[in-house]
MDAnalysis code that builds the backbone (N, CA, C; Angstrom):
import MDAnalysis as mda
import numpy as np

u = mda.Universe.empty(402, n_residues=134, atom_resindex=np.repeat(np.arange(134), 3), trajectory=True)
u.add_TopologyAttr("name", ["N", "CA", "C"] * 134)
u.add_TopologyAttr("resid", np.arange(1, 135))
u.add_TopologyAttr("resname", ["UNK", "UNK", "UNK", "UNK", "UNK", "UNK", "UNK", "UNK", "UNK", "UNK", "UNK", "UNK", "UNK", "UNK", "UNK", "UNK", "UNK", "UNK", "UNK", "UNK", "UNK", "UNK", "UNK", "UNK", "UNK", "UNK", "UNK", "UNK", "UNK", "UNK", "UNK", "UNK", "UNK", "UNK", "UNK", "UNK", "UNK", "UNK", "UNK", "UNK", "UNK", "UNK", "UNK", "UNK", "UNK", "UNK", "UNK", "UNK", "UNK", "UNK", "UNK", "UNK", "UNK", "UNK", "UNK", "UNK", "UNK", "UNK", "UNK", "UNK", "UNK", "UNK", "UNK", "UNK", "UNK", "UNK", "UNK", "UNK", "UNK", "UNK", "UNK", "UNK", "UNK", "UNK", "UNK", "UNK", "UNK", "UNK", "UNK", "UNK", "UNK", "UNK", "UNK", "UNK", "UNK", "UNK", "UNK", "UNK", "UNK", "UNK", "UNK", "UNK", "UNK", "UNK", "UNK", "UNK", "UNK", "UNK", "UNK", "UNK", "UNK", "UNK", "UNK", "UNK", "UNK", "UNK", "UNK", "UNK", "UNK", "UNK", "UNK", "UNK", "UNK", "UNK", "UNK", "UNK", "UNK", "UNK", "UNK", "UNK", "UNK", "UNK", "UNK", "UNK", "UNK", "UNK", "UNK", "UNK", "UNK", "UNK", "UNK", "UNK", "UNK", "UNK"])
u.atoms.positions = np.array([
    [11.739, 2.997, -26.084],
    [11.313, 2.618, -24.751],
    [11.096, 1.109, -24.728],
    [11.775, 0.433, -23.597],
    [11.444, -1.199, -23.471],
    [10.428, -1.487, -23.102],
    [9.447, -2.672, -23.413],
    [7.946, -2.872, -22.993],
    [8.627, -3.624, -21.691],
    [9.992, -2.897, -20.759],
    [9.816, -3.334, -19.243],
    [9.560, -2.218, -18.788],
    [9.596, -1.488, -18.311],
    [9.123, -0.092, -18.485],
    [7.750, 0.691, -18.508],
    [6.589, 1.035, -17.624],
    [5.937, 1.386, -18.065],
    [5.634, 2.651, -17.406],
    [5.314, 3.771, -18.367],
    [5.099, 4.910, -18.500],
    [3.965, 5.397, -16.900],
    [4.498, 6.549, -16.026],
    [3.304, 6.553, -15.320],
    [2.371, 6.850, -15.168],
    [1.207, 7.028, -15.883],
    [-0.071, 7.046, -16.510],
    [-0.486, 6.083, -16.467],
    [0.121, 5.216, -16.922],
    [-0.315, 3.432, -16.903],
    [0.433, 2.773, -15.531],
    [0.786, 3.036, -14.708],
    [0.799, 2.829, -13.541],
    [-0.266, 3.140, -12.978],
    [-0.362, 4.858, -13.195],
    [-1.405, 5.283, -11.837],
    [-3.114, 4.343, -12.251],
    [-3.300, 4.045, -13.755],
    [-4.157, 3.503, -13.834],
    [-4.523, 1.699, -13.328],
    [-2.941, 1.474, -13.316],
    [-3.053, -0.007, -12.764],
    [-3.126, -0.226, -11.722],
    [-2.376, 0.507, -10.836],
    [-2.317, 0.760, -9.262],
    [-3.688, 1.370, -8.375],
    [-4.384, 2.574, -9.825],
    [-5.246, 3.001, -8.910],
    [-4.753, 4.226, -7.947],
    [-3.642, 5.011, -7.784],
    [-2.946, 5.654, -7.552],
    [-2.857, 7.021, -8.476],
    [-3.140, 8.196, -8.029],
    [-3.382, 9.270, -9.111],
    [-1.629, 9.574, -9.097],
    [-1.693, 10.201, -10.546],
    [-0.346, 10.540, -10.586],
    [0.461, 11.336, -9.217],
    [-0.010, 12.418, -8.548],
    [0.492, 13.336, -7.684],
    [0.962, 12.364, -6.379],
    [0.226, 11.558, -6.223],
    [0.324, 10.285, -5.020],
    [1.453, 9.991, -5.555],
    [1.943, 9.385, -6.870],
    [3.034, 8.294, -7.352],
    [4.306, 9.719, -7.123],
    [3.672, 10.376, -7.917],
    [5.208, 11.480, -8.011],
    [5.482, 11.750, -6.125],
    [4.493, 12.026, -5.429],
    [4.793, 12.272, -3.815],
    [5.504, 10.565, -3.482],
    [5.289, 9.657, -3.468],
    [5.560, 8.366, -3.302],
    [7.165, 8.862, -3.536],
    [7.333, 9.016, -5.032],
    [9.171, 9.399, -5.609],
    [9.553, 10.280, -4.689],
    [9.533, 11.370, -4.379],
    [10.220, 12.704, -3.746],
    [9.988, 11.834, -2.310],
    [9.129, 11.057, -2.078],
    [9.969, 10.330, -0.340],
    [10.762, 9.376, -0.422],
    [11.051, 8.789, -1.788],
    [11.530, 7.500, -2.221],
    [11.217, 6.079, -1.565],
    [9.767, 6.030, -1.577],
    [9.017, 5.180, -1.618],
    [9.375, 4.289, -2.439],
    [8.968, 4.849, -3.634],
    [9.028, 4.195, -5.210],
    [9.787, 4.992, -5.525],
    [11.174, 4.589, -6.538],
    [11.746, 5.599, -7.063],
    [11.661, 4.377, -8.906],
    [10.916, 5.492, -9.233],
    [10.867, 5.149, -10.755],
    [12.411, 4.839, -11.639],
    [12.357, 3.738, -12.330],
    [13.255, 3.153, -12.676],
    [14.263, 3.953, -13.970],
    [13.321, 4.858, -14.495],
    [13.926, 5.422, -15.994],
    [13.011, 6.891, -16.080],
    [13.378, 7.344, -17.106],
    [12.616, 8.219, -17.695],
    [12.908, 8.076, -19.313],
    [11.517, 8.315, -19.683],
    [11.095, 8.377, -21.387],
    [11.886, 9.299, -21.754],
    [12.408, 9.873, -22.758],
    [12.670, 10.597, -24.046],
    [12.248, 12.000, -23.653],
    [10.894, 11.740, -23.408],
    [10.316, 13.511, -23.087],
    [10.502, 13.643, -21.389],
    [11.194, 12.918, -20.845],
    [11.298, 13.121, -19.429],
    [9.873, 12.539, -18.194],
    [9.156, 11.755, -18.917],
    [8.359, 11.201, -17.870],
    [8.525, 10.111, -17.658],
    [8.476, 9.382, -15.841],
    [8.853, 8.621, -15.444],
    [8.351, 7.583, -15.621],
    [9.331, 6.226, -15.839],
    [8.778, 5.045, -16.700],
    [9.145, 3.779, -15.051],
    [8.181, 3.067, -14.934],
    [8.305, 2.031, -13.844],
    [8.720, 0.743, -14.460],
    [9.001, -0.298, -13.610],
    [9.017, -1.555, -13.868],
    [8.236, -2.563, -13.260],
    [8.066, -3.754, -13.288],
    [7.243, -4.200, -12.573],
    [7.027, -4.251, -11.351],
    [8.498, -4.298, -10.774],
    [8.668, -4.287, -9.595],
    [8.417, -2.568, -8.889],
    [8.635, -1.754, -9.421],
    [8.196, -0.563, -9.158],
    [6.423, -0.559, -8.695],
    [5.864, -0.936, -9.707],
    [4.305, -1.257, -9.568],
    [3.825, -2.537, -8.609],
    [4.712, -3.304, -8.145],
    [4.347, -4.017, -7.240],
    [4.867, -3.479, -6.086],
    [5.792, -3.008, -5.997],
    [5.929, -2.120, -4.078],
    [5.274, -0.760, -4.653],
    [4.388, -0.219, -5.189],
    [3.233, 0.481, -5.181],
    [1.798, -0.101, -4.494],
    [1.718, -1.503, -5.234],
    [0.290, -1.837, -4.475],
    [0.939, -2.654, -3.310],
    [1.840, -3.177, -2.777],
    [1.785, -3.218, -0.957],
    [1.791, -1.756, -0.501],
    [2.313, -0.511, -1.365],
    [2.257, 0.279, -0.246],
    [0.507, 0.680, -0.096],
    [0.120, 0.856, -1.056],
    [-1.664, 1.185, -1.518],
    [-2.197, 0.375, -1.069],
    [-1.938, -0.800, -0.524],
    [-2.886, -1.687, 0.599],
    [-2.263, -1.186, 1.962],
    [-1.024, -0.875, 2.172],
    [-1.102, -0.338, 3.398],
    [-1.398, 0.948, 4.442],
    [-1.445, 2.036, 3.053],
    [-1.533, 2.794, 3.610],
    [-3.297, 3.177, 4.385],
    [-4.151, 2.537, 4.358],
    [-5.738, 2.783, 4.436],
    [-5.346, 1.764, 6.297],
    [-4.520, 1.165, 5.990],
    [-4.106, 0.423, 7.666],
    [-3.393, 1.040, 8.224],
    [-3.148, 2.382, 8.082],
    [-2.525, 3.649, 8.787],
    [-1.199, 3.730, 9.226],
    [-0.345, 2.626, 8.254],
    [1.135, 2.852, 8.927],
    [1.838, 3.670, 7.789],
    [2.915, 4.277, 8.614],
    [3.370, 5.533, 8.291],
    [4.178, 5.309, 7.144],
    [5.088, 6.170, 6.494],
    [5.914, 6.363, 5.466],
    [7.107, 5.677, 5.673],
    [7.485, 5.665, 6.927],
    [8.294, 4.770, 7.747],
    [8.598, 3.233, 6.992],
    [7.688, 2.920, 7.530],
    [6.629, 1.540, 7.536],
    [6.795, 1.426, 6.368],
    [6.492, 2.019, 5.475],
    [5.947, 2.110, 3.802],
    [7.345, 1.384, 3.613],
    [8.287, 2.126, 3.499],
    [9.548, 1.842, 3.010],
    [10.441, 0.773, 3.238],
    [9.954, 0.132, 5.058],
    [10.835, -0.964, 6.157],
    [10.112, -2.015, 4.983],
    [8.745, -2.499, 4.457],
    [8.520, -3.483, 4.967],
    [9.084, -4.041, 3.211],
    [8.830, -3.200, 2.579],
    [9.309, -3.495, 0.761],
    [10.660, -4.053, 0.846],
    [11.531, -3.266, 2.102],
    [13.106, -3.320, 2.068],
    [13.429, -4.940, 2.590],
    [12.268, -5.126, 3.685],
    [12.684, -6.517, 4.536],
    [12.058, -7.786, 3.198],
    [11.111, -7.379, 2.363],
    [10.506, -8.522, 1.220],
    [12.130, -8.638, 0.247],
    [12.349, -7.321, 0.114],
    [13.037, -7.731, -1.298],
    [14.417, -8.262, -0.787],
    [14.834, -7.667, 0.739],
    [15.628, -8.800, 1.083],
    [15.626, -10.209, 0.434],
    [14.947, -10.641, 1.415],
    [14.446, -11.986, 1.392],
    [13.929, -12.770, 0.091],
    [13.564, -11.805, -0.925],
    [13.245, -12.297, -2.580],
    [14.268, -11.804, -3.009],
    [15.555, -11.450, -2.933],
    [16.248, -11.441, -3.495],
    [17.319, -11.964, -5.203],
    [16.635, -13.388, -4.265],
    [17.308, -14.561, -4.844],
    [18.763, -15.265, -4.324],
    [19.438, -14.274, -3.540],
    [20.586, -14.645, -2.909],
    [20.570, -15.697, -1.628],
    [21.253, -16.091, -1.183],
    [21.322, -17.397, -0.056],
    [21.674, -16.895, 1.367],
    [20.903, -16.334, 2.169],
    [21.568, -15.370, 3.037],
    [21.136, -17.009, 3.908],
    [22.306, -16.484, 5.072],
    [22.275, -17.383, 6.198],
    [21.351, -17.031, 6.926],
    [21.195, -17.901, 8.105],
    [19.921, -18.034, 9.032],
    [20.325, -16.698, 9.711],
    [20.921, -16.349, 10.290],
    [21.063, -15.360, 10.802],
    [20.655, -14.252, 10.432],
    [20.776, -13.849, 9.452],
    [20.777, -12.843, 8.534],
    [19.618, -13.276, 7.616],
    [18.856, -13.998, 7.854],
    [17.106, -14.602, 7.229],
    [16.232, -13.770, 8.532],
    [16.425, -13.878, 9.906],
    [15.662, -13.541, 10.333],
    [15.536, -12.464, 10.833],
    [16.512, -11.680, 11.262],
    [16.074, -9.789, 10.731],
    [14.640, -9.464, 10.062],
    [14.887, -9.690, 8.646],
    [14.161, -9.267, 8.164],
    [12.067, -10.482, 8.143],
    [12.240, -11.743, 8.474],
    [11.630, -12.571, 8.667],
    [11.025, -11.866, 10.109],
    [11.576, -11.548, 10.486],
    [10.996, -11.083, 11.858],
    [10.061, -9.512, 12.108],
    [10.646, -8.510, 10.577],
    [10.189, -7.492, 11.070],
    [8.776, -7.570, 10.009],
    [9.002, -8.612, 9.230],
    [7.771, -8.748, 8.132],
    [7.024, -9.268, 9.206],
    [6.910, -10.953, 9.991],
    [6.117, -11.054, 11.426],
    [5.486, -9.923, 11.962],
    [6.242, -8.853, 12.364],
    [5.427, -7.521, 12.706],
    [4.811, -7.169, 12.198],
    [5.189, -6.828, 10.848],
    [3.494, -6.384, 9.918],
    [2.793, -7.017, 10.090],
    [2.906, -7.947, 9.855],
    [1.610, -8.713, 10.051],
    [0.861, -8.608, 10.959],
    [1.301, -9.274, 11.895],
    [0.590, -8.922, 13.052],
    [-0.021, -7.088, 13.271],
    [0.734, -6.205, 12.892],
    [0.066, -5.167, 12.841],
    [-0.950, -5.089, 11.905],
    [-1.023, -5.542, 10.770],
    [-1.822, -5.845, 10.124],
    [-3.130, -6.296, 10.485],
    [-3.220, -7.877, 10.955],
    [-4.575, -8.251, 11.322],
    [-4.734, -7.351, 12.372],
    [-4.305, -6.824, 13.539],
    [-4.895, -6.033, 14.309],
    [-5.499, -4.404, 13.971],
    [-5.108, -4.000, 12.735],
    [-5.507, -2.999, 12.393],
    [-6.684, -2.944, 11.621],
    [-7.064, -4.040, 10.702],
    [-8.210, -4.499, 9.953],
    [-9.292, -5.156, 11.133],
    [-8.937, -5.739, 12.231],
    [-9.512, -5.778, 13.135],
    [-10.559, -4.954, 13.876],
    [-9.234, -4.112, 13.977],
    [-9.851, -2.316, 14.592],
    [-10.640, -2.204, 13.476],
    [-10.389, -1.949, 12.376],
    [-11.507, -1.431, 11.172],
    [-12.871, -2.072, 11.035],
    [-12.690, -3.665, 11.503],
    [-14.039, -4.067, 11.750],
    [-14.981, -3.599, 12.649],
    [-14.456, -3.708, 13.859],
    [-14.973, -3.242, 14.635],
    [-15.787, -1.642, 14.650],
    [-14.350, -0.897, 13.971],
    [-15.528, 0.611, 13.683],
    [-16.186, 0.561, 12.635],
    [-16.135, -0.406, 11.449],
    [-17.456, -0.739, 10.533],
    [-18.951, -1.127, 10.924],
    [-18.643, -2.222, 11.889],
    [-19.693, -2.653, 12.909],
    [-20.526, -1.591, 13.887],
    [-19.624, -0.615, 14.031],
    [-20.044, 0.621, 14.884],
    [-20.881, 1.412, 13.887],
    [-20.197, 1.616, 12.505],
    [-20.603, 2.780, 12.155],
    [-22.122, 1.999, 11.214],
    [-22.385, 0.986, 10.691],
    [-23.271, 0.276, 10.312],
    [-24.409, -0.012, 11.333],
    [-24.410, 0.345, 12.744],
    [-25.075, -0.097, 14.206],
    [-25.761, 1.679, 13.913],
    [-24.744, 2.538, 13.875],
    [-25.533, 3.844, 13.623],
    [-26.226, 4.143, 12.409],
    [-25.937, 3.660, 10.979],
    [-26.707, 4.011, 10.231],
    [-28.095, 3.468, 10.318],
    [-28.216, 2.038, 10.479],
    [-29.129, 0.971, 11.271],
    [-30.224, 2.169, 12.116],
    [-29.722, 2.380, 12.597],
    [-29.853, 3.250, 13.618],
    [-31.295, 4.296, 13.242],
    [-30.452, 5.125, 12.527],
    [-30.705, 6.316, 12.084],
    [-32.049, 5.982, 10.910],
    [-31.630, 4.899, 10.140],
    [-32.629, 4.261, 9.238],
    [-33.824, 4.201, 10.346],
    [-33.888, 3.389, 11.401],
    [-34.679, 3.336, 12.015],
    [-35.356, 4.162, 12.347],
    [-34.993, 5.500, 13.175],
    [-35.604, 6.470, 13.288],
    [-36.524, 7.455, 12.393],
    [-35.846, 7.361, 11.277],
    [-36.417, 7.705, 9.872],
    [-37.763, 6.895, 9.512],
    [-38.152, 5.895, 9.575],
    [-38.981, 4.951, 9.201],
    [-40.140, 5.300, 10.316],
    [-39.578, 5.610, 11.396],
    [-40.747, 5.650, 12.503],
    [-41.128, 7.344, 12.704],
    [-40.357, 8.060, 12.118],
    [-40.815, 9.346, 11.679],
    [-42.540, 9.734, 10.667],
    [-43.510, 10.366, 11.667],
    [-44.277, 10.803, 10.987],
    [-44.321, 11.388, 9.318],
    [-44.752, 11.525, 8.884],
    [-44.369, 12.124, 7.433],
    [-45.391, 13.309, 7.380],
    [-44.343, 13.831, 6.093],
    [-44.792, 15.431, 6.846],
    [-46.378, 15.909, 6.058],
])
């Protein structure tokens, strides 16, 4: 086995990702693991483990499987290394722009219901404190 390669056990521990997540990730081809070991378990590469954690930061910002897959496809475009013309730069320059922007507006939203849900515990603390004791 090449130390490019790493076994997924040591993914799910780097990523933070339990194995059943990574193997569901493969069967949508999210991530499709690069090799398999000797005894048949799936071995990643780096790049495997890095479009793991954009998708593991995105998925808690609620975009879909869809999504999961567009936005890795429009990066590695563009990191390619190849010389694409302007034309063909902004396709994908444009649909990464969208994440983003979906992005801050979704962490946005999340503030906002943090702020909500911290206003109720607040809340509730309060009531507790001004509660007789029994």
């Amino acid at each position: 086995m090449s130390s490019e390669h790493t076994p997924i056990g040591e993914v799910a521990a780097r990523t933070e990702l339990s194995l059943r997540t990574i193997r569901h990730y493969a069967e949508t081809g999210l991530v499709i693991p690069a090799a398999r070991s000797q005894g048949g378990f799936r071995l990643c590469t780096d790049a495997d483990v890095a479009r793991l954690m954009v998708i593991r930061r995105m998925k808690p910002l609620g975009f879909t499987l869809d999504e999961m897959r567009a936005l890795p496809q429009a990066t590695e475009r563009l990191d390619s290394g190849e010389a694409l013309p302007p034309e063909e730069r902004e396709a994908p320059l444009e649909r990464i722009r969208g994440f983003e922007q979906a992005a801050q507006q979704r962490v946005e939203d999340l503030r906002t219901q943090l702020s909500r849900a911290e206003e109720f515990a607040a809340t509730q603390a309060e009531r507790l404190s001004r509660a007789p004791a029994s």
